[in-house]
N, C-alpha and C positions, 0 to 999 in steps of 0.2 A: 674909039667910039665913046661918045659922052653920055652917061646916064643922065635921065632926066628925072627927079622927085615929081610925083604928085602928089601926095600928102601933105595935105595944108601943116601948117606949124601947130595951130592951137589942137590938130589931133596928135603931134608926135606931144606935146608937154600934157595932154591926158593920161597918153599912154607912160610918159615917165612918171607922174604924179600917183595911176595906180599902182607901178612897180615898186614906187617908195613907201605906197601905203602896204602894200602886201609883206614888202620885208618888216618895218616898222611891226605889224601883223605880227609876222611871226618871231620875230625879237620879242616886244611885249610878251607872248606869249608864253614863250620858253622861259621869262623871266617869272609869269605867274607859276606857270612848272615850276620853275626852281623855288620859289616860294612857296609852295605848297608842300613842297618834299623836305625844304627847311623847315617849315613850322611842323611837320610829321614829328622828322628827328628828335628839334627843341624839345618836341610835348614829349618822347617816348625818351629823353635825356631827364626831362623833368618827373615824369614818371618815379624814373630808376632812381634819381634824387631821393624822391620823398621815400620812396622806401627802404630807400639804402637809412634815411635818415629816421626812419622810424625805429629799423633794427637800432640803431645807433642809440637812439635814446630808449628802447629794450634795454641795449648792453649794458647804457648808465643806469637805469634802474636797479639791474643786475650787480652793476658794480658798486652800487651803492648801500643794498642792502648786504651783500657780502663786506663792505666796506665795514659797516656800521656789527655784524656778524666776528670781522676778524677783530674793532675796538671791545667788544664784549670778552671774544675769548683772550687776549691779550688783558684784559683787568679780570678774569677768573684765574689768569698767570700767574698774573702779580699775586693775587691773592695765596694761588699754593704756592710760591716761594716764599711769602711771608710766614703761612703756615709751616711750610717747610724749616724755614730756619728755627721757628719756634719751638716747633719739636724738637730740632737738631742741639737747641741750649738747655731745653729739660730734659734730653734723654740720659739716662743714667748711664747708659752702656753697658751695662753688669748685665749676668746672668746671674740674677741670684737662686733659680732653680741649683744649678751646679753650682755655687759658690757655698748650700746650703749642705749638697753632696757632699764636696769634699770636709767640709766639716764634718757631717753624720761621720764621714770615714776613719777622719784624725782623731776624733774624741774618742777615748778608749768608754768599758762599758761601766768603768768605778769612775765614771767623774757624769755629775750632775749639771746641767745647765740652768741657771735662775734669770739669765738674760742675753741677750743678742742683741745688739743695736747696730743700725750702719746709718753714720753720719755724715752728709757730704760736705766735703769742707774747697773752697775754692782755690786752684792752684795760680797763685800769683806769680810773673814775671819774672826771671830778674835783676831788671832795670828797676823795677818795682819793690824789690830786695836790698837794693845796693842805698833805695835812699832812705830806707825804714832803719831806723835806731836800732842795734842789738838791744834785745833781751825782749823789743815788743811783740805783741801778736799780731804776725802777719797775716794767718789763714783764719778765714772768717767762715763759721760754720753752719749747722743748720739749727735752730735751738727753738723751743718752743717758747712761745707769747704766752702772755696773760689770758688771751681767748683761747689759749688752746689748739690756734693756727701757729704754722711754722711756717718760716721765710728760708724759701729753698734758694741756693745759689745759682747762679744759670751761668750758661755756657762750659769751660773744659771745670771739670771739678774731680777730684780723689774721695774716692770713700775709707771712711777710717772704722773700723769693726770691733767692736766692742763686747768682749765673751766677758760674762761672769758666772759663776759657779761653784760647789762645794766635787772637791778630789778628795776618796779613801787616803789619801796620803799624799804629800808634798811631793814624792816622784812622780805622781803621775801627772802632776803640774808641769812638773820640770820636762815628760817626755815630750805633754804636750808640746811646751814652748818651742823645743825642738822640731816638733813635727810642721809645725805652720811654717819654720824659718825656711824647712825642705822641701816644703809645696810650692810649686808654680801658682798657687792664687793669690797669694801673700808676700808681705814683705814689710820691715820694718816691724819687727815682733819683740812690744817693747810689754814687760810684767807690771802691772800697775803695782799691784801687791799681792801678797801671799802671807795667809796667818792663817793659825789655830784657833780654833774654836771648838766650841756645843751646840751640837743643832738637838732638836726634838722631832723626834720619827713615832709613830703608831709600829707597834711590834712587829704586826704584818704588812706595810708597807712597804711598795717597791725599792723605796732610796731605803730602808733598811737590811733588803736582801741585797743589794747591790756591795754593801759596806760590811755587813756584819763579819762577813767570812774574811774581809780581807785584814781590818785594825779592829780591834776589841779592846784596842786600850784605851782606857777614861769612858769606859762604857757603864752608865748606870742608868736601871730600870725602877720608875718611882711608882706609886701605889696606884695610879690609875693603869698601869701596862705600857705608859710611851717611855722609849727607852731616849736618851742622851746619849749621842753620839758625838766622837771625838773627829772632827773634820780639817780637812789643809780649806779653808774657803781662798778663793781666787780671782781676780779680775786680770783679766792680758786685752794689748790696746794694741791693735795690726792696720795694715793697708791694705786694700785688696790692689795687688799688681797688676793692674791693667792701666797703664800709663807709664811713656818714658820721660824721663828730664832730658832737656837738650840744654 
């Protein structure tokens, strides 16, 4: 059996033409959706940007002034190594509290002291040895100026100690010398010289009870009461041992 249409044509191309606007409709649609939900994201991505980007230039500010923090303490460094080394070329290294000890200890109680000096003298190489001429002076010391300033040596340097004084008698010179060569502070314990002399003492004077009991010979008392005494006078020239030769 044959159907027969009665729907004119121009209603079925209505009815297609809404169908296509209604889809169109809702395509269009969904695509503002999706644009709408895309430019959400964008904004709350660009959001998170600029904050992410702010922290970020925090951190460099951060890292900048720590930056400019670590050049500072890095040239306060430098400067104590500098100071450091400087110290490290004038430090004497001696203890002369105990270097002074064991003296008080070695000098017996008949021997007078008139001076002490410790001179630093520079210890040369050597390489620095081998091309200096015999007989010159190689070690350069500390001596005083015309102003009355000394020009100290720097860096590794030997002190050289210098005793002068009057002994009741030539042995007790003699034990000295011996006694420094036997001390660990010393070494190279050489006797400048050693002579007889007259000193003048006040009757009751300590360096006169120190002597009188021990040498009475060449003892004369003049008309004011100081007496002349008969003395060994002394100078000895040492090292103080605190440094090896390699």
């Amino acid at each position: 059996m044959k159907e027969i249409d009665f729907l004119p044509e121009w209603y079925k191309s209505g009815k297609r033409r809404e169908i296509s606007y209604h889809t169109q409709y809702i395509a269009l649609g969904g695509v503002i959706v999706m644009m709408v939900v895309w430019n959400c994201i964008t904004a709350q991505s660009i959001s998170t940007a600029r904050a992410q980007f702010a922290q970020m230039e925090n951190r460099q500010t951060q890292a900048k002034g720590l930056s400019i923090k670590l050049d500072e303490l890095k040239r306060e460094l430098r400067g104590l190594q500098e100071k450091a080394e400087s110290i490290e070329e004038i430090d004497s290294k001696i203890d002369v509290a105990g270097v002074l000890a064991e003296m008080s200890f070695l000098i017996d109680e008949k021997i007078v002291l008139g001076k002490v000096e410790f001179i630093a003298e520079k210890i040369e190489n050597k390489q620095q040895d081998k091309l200096t001429p015999r007989g010159s002076n190689v070690v350069r010391a500390a001596r005083g100026t015309m102003s009355g300033k000394q020009e100290l040596p720097l860096g590794d340097v030997r002190f050289r100690v210098v005793i002068g004084g009057v002994a009741a008698d030539s042995r007790y010179v003699a034990a000295l010398i011996c006694m420094l060569e036997d001390s660990p502070y010393f070494c190279q314990v050489v006797p400048s010289f050693s002579r007889t002399t007259m000193i003048t003492a006040a009757g009751n004077s300590s360096l006169h009870s120190k002597i009188k009991n021990e040498n009475t010979k060449g003892t004369v008392q003049n008309n004011k009461g100081n007496i002349q005494i008969q003395v060994s006078e002394f100078e000895i020239s040492t090292y103080l041992a605190n440094y090896r030769e390699q």
